[in-house]
NUBAFI-377829 format. One record per residue (C-alpha): x, y, z; residue number from 1. Coordinates in nm, 2 decimals. Layout:
X | Y | Z | NUM
...
% end
This chain:
3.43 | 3.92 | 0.04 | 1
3.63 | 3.61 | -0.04 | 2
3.94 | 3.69 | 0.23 | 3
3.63 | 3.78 | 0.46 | 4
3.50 | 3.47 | 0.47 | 5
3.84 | 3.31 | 0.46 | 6
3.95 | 3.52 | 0.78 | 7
3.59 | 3.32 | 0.92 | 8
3.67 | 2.97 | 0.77 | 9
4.05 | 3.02 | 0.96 | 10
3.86 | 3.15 | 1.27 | 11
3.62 | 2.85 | 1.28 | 12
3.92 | 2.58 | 1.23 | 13
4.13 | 2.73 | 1.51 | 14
3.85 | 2.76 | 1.75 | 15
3.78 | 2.41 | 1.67 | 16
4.10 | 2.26 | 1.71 | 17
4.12 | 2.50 | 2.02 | 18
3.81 | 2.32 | 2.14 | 19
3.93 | 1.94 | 2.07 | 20
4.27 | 2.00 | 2.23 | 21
4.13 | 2.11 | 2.56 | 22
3.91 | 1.88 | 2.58 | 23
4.17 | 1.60 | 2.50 | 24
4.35 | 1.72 | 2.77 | 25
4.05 | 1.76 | 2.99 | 26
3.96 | 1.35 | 2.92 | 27
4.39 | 1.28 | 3.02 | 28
4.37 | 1.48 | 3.32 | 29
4.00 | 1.32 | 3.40 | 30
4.17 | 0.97 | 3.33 | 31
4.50 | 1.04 | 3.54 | 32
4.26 | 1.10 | 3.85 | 33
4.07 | 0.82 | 3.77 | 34
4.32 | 0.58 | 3.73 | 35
4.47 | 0.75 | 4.10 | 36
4.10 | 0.63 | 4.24 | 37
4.01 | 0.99 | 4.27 | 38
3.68 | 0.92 | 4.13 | 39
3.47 | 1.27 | 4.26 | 40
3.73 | 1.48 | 4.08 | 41
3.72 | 1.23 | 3.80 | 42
3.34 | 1.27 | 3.78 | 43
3.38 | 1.65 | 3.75 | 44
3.51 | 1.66 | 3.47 | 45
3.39 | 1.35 | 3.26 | 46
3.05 | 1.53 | 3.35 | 47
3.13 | 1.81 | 3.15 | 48
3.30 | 1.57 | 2.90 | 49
2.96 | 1.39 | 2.87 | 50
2.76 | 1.73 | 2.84 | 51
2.94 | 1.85 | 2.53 | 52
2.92 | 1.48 | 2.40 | 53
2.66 | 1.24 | 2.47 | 54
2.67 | 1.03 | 2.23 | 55
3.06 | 0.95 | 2.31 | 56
3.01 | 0.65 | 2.48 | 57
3.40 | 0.62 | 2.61 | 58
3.25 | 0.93 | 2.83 | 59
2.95 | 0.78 | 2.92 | 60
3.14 | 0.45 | 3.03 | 61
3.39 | 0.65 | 3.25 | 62
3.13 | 0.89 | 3.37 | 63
2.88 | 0.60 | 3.50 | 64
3.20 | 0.38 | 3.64 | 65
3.27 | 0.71 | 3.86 | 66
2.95 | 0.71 | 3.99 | 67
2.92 | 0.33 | 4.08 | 68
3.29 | 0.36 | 4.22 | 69
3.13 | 0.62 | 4.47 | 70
2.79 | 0.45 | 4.53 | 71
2.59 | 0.70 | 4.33 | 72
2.38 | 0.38 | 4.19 | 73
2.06 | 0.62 | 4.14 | 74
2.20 | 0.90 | 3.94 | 75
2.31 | 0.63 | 3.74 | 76
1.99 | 0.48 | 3.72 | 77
1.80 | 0.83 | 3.62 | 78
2.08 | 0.91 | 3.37 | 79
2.00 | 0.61 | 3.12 | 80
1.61 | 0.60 | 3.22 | 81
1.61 | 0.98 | 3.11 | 82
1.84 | 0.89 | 2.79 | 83
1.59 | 0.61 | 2.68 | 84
1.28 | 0.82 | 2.70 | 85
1.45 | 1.09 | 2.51 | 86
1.55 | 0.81 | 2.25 | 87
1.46 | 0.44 | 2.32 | 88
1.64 | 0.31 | 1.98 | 89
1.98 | 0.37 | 2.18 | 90
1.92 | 0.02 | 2.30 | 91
2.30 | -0.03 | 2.40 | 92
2.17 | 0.21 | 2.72 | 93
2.00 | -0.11 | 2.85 | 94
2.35 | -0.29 | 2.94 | 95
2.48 | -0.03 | 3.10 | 96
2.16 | 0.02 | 3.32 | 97
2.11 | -0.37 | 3.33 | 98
2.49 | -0.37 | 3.53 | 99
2.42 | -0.07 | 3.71 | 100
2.15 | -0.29 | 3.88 | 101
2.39 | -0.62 | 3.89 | 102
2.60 | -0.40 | 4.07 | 103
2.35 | -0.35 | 4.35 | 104
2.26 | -0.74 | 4.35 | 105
2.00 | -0.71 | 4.17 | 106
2.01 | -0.99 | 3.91 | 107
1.61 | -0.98 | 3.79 | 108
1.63 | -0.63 | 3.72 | 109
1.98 | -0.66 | 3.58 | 110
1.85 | -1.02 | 3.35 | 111
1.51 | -0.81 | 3.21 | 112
1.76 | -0.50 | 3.11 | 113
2.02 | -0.76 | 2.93 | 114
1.76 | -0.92 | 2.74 | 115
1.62 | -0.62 | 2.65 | 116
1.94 | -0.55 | 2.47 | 117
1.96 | -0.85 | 2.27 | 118
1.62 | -0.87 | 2.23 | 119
1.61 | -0.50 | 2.01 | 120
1.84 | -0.67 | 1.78 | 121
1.57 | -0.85 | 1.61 | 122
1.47 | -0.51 | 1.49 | 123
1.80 | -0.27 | 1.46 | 124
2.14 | -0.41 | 1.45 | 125
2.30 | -0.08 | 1.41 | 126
2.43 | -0.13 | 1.80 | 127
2.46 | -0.49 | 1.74 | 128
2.88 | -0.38 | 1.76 | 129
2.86 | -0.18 | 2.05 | 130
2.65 | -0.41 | 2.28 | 131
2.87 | -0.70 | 2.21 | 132
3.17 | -0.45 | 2.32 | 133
2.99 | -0.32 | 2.64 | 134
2.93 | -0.68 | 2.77 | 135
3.26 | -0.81 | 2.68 | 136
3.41 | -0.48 | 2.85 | 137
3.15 | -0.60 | 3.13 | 138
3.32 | -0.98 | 3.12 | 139
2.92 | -1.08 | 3.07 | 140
3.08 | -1.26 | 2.78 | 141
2.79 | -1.54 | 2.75 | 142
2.59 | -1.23 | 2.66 | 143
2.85 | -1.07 | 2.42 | 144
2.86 | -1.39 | 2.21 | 145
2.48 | -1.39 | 2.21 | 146
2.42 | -1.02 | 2.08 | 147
2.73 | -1.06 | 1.79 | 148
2.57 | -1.35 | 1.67 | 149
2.20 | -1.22 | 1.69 | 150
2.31 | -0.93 | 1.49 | 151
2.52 | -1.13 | 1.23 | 152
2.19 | -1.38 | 1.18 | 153
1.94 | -1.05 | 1.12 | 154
2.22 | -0.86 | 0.90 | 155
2.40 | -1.10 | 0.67 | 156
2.66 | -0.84 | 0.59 | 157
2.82 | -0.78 | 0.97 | 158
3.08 | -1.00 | 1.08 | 159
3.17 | -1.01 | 1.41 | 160
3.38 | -1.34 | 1.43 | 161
3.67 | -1.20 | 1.51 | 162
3.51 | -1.10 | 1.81 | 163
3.35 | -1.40 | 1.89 | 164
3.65 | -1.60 | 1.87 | 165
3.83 | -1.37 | 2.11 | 166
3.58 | -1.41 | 2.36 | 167
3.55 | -1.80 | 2.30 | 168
3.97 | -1.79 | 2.37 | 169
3.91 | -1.60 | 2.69 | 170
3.70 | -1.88 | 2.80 | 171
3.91 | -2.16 | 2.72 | 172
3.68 | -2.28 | 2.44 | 173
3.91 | -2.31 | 2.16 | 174
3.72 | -2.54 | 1.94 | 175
3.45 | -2.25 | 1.90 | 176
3.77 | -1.99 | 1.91 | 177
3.90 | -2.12 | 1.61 | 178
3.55 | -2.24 | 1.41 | 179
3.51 | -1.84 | 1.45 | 180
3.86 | -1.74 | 1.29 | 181
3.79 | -1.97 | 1.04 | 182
3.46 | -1.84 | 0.99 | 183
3.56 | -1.51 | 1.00 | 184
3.77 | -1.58 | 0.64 | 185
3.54 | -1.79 | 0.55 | 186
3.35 | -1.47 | 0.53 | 187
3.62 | -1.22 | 0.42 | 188
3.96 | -1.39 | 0.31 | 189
4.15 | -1.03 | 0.43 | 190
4.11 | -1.17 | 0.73 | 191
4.39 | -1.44 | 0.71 | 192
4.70 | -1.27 | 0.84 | 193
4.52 | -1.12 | 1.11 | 194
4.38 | -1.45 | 1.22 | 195
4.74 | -1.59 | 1.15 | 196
4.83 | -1.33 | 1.40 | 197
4.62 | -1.41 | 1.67 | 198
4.59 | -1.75 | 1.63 | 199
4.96 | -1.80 | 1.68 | 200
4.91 | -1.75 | 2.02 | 201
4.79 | -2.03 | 2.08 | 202
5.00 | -2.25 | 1.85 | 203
5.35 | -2.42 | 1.98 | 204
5.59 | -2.66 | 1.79 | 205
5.41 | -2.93 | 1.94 | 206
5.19 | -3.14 | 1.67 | 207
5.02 | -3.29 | 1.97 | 208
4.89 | -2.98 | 2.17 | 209
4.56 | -2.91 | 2.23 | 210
4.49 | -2.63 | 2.04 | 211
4.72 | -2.74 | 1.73 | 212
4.53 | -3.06 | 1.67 | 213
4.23 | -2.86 | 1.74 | 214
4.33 | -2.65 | 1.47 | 215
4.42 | -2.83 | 1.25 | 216
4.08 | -3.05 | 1.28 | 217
3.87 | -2.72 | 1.21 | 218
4.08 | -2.63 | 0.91 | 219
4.06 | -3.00 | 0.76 | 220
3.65 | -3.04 | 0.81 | 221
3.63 | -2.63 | 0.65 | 222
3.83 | -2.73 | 0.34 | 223
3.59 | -3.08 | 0.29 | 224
3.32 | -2.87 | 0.30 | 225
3.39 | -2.56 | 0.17 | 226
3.75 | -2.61 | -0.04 | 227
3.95 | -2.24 | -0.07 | 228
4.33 | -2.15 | -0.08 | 229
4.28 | -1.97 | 0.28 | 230
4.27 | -2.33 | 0.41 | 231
4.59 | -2.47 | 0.23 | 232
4.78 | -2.17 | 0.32 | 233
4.65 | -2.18 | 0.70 | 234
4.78 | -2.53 | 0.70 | 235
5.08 | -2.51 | 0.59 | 236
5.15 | -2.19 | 0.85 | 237
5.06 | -2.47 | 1.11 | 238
5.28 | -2.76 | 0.98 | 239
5.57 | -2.52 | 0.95 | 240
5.50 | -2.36 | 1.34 | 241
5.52 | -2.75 | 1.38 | 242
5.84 | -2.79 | 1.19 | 243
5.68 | -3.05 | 1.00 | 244
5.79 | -2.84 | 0.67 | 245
5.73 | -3.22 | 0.49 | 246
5.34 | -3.17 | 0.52 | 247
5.43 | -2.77 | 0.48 | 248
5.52 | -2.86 | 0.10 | 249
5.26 | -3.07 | 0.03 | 250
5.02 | -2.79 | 0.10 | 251
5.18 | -2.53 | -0.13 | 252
5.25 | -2.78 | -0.41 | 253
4.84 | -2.84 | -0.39 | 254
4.85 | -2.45 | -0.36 | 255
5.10 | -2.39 | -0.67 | 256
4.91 | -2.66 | -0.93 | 257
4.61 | -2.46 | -0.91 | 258
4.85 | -2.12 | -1.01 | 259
5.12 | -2.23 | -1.11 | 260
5.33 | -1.83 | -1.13 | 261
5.49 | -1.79 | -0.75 | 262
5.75 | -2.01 | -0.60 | 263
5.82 | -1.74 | -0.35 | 264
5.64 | -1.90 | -0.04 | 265
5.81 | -2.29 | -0.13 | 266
6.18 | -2.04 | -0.15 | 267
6.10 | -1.95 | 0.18 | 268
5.99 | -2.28 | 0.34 | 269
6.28 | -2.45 | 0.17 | 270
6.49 | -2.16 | 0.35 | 271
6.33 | -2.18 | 0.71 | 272
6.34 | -2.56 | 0.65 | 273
6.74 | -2.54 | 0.60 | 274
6.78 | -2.26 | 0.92 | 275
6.61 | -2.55 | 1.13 | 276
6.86 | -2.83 | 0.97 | 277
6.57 | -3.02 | 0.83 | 278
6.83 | -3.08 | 0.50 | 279
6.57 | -3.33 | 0.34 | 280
6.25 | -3.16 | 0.35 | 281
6.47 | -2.84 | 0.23 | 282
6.59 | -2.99 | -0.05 | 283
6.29 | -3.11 | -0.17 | 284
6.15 | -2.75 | -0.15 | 285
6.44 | -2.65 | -0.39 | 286
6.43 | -2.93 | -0.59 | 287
6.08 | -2.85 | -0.70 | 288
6.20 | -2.50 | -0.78 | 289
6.47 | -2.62 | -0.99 | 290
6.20 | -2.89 | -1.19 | 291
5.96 | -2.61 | -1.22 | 292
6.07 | -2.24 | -1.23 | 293
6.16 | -2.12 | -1.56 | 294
6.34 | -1.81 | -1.45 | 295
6.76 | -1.86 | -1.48 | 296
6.82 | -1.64 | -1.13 | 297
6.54 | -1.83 | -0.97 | 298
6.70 | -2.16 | -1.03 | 299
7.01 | -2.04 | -0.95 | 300
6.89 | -1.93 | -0.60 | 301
6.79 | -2.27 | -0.55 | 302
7.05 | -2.44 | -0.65 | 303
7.28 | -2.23 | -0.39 | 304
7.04 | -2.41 | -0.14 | 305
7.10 | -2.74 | -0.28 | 306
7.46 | -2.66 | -0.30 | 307
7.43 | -2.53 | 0.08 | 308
7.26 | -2.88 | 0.18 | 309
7.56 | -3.10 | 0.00 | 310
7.84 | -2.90 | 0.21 | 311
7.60 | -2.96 | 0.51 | 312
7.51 | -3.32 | 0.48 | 313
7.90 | -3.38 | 0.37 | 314
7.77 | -3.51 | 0.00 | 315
8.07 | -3.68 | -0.12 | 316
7.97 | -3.54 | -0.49 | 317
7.96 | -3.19 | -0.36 | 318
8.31 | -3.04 | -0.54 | 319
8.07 | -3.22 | -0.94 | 320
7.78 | -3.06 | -0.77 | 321
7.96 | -2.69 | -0.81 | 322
8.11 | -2.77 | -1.12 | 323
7.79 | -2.88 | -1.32 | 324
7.67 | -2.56 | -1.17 | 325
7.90 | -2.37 | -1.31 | 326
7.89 | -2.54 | -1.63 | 327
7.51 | -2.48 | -1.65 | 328
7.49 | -2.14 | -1.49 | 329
7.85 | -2.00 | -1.55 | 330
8.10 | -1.79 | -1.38 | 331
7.94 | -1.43 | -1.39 | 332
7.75 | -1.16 | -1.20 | 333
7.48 | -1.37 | -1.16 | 334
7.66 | -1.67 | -1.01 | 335
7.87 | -1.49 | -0.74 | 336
7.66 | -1.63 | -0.44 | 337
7.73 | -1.94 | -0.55 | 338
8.13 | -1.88 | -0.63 | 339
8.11 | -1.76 | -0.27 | 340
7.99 | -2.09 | -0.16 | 341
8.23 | -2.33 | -0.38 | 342
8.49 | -2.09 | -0.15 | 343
8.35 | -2.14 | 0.16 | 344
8.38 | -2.56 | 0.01 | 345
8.71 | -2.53 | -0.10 | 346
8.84 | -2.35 | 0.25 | 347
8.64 | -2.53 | 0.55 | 348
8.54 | -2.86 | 0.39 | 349
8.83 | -2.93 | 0.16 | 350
9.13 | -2.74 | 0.32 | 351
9.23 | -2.57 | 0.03 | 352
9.23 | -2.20 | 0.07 | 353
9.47 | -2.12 | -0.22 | 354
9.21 | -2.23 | -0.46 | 355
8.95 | -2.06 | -0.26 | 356
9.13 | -1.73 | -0.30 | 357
9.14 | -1.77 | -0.63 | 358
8.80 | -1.80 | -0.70 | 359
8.73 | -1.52 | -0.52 | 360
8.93 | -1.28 | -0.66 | 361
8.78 | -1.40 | -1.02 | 362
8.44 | -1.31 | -0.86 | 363
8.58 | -0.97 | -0.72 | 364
8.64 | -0.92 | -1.09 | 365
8.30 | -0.98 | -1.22 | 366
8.13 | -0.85 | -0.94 | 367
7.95 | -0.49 | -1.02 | 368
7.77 | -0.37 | -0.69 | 369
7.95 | -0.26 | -0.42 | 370
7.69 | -0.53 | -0.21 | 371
7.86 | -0.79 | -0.42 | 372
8.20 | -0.72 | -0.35 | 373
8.12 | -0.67 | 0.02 | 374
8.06 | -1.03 | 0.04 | 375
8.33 | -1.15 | -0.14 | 376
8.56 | -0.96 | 0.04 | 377
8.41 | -1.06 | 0.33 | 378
8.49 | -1.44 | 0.26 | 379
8.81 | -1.37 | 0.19 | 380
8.86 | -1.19 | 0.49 | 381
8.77 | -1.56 | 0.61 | 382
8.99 | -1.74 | 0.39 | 383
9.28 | -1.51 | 0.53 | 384
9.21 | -1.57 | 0.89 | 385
9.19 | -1.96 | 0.84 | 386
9.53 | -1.95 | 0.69 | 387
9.65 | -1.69 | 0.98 | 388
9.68 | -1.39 | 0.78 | 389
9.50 | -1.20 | 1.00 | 390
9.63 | -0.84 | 0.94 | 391
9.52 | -0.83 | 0.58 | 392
9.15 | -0.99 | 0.67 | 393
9.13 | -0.72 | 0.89 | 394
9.20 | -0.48 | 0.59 | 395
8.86 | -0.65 | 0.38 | 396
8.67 | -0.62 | 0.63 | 397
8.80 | -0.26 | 0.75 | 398
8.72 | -0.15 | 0.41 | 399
8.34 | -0.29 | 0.40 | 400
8.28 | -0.11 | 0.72 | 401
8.37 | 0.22 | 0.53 | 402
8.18 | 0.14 | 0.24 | 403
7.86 | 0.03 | 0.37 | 404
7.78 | 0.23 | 0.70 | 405
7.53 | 0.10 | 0.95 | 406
7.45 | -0.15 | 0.65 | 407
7.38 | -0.53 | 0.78 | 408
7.71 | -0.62 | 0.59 | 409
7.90 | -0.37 | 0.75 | 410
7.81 | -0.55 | 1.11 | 411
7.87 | -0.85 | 1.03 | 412
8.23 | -0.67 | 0.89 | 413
8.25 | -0.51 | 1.23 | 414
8.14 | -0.88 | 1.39 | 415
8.44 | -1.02 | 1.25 | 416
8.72 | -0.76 | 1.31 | 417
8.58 | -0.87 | 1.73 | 418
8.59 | -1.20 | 1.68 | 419
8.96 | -1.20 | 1.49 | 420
9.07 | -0.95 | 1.73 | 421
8.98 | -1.21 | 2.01 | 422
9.16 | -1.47 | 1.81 | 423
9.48 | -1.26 | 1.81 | 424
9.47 | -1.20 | 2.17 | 425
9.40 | -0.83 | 2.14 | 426
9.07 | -0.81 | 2.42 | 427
9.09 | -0.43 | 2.43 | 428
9.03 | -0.43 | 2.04 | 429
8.75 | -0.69 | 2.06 | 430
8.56 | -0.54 | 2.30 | 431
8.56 | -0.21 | 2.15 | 432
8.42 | -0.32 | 1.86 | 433
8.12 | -0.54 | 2.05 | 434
7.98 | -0.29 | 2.25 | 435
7.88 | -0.11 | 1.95 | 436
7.73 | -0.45 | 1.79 | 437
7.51 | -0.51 | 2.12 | 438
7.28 | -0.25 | 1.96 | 439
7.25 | -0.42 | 1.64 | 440
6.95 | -0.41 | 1.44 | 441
7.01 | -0.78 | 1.31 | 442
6.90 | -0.98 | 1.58 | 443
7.18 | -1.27 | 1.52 | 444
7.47 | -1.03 | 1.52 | 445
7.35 | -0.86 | 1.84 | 446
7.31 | -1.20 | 2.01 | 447
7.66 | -1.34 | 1.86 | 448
7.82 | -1.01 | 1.98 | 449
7.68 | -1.01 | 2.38 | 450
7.80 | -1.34 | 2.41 | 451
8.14 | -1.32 | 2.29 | 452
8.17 | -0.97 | 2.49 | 453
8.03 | -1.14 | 2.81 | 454
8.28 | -1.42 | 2.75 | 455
8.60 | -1.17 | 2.70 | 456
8.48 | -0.95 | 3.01 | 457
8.42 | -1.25 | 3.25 | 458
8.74 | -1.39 | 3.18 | 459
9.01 | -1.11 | 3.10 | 460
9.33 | -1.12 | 3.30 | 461
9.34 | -0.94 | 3.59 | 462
9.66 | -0.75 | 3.72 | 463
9.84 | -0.93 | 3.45 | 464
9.74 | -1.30 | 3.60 | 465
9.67 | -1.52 | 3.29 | 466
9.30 | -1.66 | 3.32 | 467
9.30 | -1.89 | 3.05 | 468
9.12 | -1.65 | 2.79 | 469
9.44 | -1.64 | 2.53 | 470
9.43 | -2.03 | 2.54 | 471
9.06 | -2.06 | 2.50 | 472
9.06 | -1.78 | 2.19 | 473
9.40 | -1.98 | 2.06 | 474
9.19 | -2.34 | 2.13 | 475
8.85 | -2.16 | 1.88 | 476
9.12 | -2.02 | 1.66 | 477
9.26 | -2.39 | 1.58 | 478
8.92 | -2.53 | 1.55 | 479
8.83 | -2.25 | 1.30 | 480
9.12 | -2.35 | 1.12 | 481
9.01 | -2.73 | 1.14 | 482
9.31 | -2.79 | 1.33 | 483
9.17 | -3.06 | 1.51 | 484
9.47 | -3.21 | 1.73 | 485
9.57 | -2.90 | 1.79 | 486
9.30 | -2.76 | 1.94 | 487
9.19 | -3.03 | 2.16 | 488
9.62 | -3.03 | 2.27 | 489
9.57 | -2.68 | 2.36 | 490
9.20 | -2.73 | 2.56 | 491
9.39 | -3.01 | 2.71 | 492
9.62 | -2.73 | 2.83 | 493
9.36 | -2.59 | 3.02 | 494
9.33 | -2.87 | 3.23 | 495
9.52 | -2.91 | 3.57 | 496
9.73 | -3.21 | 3.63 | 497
9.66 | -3.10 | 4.07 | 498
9.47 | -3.37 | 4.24 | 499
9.19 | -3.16 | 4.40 | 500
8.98 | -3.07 | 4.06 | 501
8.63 | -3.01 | 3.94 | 502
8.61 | -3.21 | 3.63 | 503
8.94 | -3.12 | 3.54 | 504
8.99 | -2.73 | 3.62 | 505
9.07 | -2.58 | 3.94 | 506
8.79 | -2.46 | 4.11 | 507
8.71 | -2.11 | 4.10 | 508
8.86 | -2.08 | 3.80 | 509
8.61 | -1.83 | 3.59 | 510
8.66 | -1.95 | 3.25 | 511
8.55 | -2.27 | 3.37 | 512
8.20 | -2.27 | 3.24 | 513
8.32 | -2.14 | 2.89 | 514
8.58 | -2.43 | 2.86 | 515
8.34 | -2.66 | 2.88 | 516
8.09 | -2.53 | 2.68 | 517
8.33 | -2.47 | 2.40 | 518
8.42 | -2.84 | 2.41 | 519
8.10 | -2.98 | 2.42 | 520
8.01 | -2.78 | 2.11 | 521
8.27 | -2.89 | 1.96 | 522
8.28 | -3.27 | 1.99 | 523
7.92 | -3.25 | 1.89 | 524
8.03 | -3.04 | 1.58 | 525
8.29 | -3.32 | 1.50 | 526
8.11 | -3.62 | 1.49 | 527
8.38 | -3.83 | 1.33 | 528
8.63 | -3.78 | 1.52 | 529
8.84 | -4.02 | 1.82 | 530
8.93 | -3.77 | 2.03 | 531
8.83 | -3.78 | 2.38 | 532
8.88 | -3.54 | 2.71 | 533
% end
């Protein structure tokens, strides 16, 4: 008896699933016509859709579109007047009839139908939802805002704000767009990201937009009134779209004294802060971790940051900075970042490569993950090519690419066997490795990678006749090297001493543009120095 009615159960679910596949593919091939304007073939089949399902309203909507689309105002009419006899509580029938008339010009009719609608919300909101979505889907969005807000005053609990606010920003009408999203956390704070989400949309880097002082106004009047987290965190999202990561910290320091546990979100402003250059507002993110965290790797996270912000803003107490690091913190597992660093320092600040090296190969001894020694390896690869030792740089990072396949550190492994390729002359090399770093999944290496490929391909030799490209990658090179003279001597180089010239190269020259640009990044990148073209 029990495998009988199994053999039945088994025989129900496949008819079943039977069932719901052809009719999904019944409702594609019904939507392919319609879409094709084929609306009588259309209207075949959602007809039978319907049948089977009338309480599917994506049916019903298709169904009475075909019939408008071919004039058929009256079946249209019968179809909904016979559906509210039947049942008159399906109130969301009255839009759809209300439009069938407005189609025909007949406003009145069309008016007494929509209010009829909204007006059976003062006794059911159970289709308060659905005939806020037919009129918005209708763009009778006046009348949409009116039903979702009918049914959120007679039924506390539904919250259609999101909604609202959607329709408001179709209309322009961002004041009430963003009183909504605010209203709608207001009302359920799971609602922030979304509304982060969509409210980004209408949020630039400009403090003085429209919208962002708009926005900024709604959330400063809600927290006055009605003081939550939600609006401290939604303000510092806008300062920091704003790049005003000042007033960012200002709002998480509020957020942090009332729970004082996670520094997380001030790590990461202090880090998007330094990305963007801001080098003082970053360093007072990290500064406050420092003073308050109580967690060794924490604080030494932040003090990489700090020690990131001396190299950049040329500190001239960087090289005490390091050491009282060390001396705090010490040389071991948990300090290799920053040994990395003090490296970096020592080689393209300082000039000093031999003591670079050796810190870190006394990191390559401490280090325990095969990460760790992957980015060790790949500063000295670095450390290598800036004293001209290119062939055993190559070798480092040759070896992370091995060890870490398809890892992020592996492409940036792969990034720099291109780019010292190029340096060394050896375009074939380069270019191989580039074309598979166009399909990166890191964004920066993909971008870094087109643009040195696009510069090798425009300007490789042709037919043996130089182009300039070996003088340009020799003229990077010597800059990488901080061989200043030397690389403006050979850009100079570049330059014809003919007297018909376009700023200096002969025109049609393709490596024109890339000259130039070179140069002008460079002269900006060397602020101190004399040297003029």
């Amino acid at each position: 008896m029990k495998k009988y009615f199994l053999v039945v159960f088994l025989f129900i679910s496949a008819f079943s699933v039977a069932q719901n596949k052809a009719s999904q593919n019944n409702f594609l091939l019904a939507e392919n016509y319609y879409r094709q304007g084929e609306y009588k073939k259309a209207t075949q089949i959602y007809k039978k859709l319907y049948d089977k399902s009338p309480f599917n309203t994506t049916y019903l909507d298709r169904l009475i579109s075909c019939y408008q689309q071919t004039d058929n105002y009256k079946i249209v009419e019968n179809l909904l007047k016979n559906r509210i006899r039947k049942d008159a509580s399906q109130s969301y029938l009255y839009v759809y009839l209300g439009y069938n008339f407005e189609r025909q010009k007949l406003q009145e009719l069309a008016n007494i139908n929509y209010k009829k609608a909204i007006n059976s919300l003062d006794k059911n909101t159970a289709y308060g939802g659905t005939i806020g979505r037919i009129f918005k889907n209708y763009s009778l969005l006046d009348n949409a805002i009116l039903a979702y807000e009918k049914a959120m005053i007679k039924n506390p609990n539904a919250n259609y704000n999101f909604q609202i606010a959607q329709i408001y920003g179709e209309k322009g009408e961002f004041k009430k767009m963003f009183e909504s999203y605010i209203n709608l956390i207001d009302k359920q704070e799971s609602y922030l990201n979304l509304v982060q989400r969509y409210a980004s949309k209408y949020i630039t880097d400009d403090a003085e937009s429209e919208t962002n002082v708009l926005f900024k106004k709604t959330l400063l009047k809600k927290s006055v009134s009605n003081p939550k987290n939600e609006w401290n965190i939604l303000l510092s999202w806008l300062f920091t779209q704003q790049k005003d990561y000042y007033k960012a910290l200002i709002q998480e320091k509020a957020l942090y004294q009332r729970n004082p546990i996670d520094l997380s979100v001030i790590f990461d402003l202090g880090k998007i802060a330094f990305e963007n250059k801001n080098y003082e507002s970053s360093k007072l993110c990290f500064d406050f971790i420092n003073e308050k965290s109580v967690i060794k790797e924490e604080k030494i996270d932040a003090n990489l940051y700090l020690s990131k912000i001396a190299v950049a803003t040329e500190n001239p107490e960087t090289d005490q900075l390091f050491q009282s690091l060390f001396s705090e913190f010490g040389k071991n597992v948990f300090t290799i970042k920053l040994q990395t660093e003090y490296a970096d320092f020592l080689t393209f600040s300082k000039n000093n490569p031999k003591k670079a090296k050796t810190v870190l190969e006394e990191a390559l001894a401490l280090s325990r993950t095969k990460f760790d020694k992957a980015r060790i390896k790949l500063k000295l690869g670095d450390v290598l090519v800036f004293t001209g030792k290119f062939n055993k740089a190559l070798i480092y990072f040759s070896q992370i690419q091995t060890q870490l396949k398809n890892h992020e550190l592996a492409q940036q492994a792969r990034f720099k066997v291109a780019q010292t390729s190029y340096f060394k002359g050896d375009f074939t090399w380069a270019k191989a490795q580039l074309k598979v770093l166009k399909g990166s999944t890191t964004q920066l290496i993909a971008n870094d990678a087109v643009d040195l490929f696009l510069k090798i391909s425009d300007n490789e030799p042709v037919d043996s006749i130089p182009s300039g490209l070996k003088q340009l990658a020799r003229a990077e090179l010597l800059a990488y090297q901080n061989k200043d003279e030397e690389a403006f001597s050979e850009l100079e180089s570049l330059f014809t001493s003919k007297k018909i010239f376009v700023n200096g190269l002969v025109p049609g020259e393709v490596i024109y543009d890339d000259v130039l640009f070179f140069k002008q990044n460079y002269l900006s990148n060397k602020k101190n120095t004399k040297k003029q073209f």
